[in-house]
N, C-alpha and C positions, 0 to 999 in steps of 0.2 A: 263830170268825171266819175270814174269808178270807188266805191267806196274804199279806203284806206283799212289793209291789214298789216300787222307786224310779224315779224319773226327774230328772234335772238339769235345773234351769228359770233358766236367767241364773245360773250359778253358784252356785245354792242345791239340796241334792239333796231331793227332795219324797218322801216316804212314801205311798202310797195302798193300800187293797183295792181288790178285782172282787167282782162278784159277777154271775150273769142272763147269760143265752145270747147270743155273741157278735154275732151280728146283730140282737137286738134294740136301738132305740131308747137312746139316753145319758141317764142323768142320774149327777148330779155331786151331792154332798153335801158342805156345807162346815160344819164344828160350832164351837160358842163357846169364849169363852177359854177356858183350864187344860183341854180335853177332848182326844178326838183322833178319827180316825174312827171306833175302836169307839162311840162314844157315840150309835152309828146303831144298834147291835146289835137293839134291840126293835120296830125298823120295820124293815130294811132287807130281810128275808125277801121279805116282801109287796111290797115294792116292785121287786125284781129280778124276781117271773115276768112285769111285763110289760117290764122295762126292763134292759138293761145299766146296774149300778150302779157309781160309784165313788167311793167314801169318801175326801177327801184327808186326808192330817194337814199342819196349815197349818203355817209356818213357825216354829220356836219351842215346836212339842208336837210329843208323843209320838216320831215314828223318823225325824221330818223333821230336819233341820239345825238349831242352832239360832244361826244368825248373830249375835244380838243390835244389829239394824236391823228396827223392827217401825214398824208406823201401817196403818190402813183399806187406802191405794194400793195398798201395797207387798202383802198381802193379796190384792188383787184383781189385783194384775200377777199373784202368782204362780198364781193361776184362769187368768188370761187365757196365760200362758204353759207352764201344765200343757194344756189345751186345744187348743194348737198343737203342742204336744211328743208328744201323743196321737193325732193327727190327727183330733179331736174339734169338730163344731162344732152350731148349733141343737140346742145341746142342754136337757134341763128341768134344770133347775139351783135346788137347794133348800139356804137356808140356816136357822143358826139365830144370832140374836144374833149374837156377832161377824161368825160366818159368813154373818149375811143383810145385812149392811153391805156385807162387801166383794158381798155376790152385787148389790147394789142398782146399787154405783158399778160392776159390771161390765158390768152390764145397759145402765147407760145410756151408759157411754163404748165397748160394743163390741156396741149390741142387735141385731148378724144374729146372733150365738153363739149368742143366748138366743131357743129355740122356747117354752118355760115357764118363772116365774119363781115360787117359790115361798118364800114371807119369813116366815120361824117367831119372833114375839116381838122383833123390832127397828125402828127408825127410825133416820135420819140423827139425829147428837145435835144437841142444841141447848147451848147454853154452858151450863155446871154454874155454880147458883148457889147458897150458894156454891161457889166451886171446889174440887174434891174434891183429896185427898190420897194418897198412893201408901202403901197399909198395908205396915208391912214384912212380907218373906216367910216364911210358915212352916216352923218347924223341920224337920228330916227331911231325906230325900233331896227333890231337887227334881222334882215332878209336870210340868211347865213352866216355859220361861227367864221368871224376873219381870219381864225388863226388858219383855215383849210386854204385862205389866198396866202397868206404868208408862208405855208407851206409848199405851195404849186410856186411861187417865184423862186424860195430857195432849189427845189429842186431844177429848176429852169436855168437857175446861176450854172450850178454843178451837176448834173444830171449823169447818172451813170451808165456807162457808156457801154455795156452790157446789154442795154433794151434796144440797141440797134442790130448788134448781133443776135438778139434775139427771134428776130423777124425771120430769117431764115428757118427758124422750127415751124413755123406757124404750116401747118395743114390743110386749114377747110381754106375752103373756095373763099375770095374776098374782095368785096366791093368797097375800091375806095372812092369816096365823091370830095372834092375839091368844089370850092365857090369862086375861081378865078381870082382875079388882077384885086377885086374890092376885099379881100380878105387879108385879115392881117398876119394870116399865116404865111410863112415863105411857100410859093404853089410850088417852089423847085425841091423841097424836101420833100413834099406831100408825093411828089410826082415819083424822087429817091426810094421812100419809102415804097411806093409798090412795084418797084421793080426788083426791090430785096424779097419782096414775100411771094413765094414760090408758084404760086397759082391767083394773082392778083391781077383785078384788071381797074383800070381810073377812067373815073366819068368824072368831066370838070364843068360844070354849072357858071357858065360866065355870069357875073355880075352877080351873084347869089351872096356872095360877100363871105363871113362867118355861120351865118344861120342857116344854112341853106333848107332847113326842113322847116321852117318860122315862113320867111322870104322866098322860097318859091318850092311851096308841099306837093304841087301837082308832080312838079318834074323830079322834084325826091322819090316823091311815090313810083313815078313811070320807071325809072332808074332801080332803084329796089326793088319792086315786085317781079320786074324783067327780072333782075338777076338772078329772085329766090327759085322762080319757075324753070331754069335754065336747068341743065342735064349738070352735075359735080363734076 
């Protein structure tokens, strides 16, 4: 993997790779709980010859700080203010699960940033019914601060219900990919979801399950790259 640089974002220091020739085109890669950038490792090749890539580690994993002040916003502030710390803007921006939450809400509360939106296996939640519980952390050295899982269930409980109407601001062009029937997301919100965001279209990767870019990178990649070359 690409060597680890930082940047300060509002007082939080942010860990990311590079990767892809420095004048080509930005995209930004945001990954799910307990991961960290490397968890791009089996796509991210492919995706740097056409694109300057950069892997962030979100706040609370891997080399980034981990403050212990977590939720969706706070997430996508820190996008929004890695971006500007960068000098980074329209850029394609691809999340997964956690990471395609905060990419959704950053999409639609800052959609000049965003020239492509790419949403890997999430929806805005809906209220857990019933409400989910925070399992306690596992033994060992800590993979990730828990309190950033403790955070993502509460918000999962009560989620505010703002970030679904917010999907209708959303702008750039947007590819969303579902892992079918073996994911543990509901596929029928995933599906909701892009029919609310105004120029959205869904690829659903049967049997791909949650990971889909882990579990089947070819057909991730045939799916994305298709899309990023298509006409806006």
């Amino acid at each position: 993997m690409a060597d680890v640089q930082k940047v300060k974002v509002d007082g939080v220091e942010l860990a990311y790779r590079v990767w892809g020739e420095e004048d080509a085109p930005p995209a930004v890669l945001l990954h799910c709980l307990g991961e960290d950038g490397e968890d791009w490792r089996g796509v991210v090749g492919q995706l740097a010859t056409t694109h300057r890539v950069y892997a962030l580690d979100q706040r609370g994993h891997g080399k980034s700080d981990w403050p212990g002040e977590y939720g969706f916003e706070r997430w996508r502030d820190d996008a929004i203010g890695f971006l500007r710390e960068l000098g980074l803007d329209e850029v394609t921006l691809i999340g997964h699960s956690l990471g395609a939450v905060a990419a959704l809400l950053l999409a639609a509360e800052r959609p000049e940033l965003v020239d492509r939106l790419v949403v890997e296996e999430a929806a805005p939640p809906l209220p857990a019914d019933p409400p989910q519980e925070v399992p306690d952390a596992p033994p060992g050295p800590a993979a990730f601060d828990w309190a950033a899982k403790a955070a993502v269930v509460a918000e999962r409980n009560a989620p505010d219900p703002r970030w679904w109407d917010g999907l209708a601001r959303i702008t750039a062009p947007t590819l969303v990919i579902g892992g079918g029937a073996d994911s543990h997301i509901p596929q029928e919100q995933v599906t909701r979801m892009a029919e609310l965001i105004p120029h959205a279209e869904l690829v659903t990767i049967d049997g791909a399950g949650h990971l889909v870019h882990e579990e089947r990178p070819r057909e991730f990649l045939d799916a994305v790259k298709g899309f990023l070359v298509r006409e806006g």
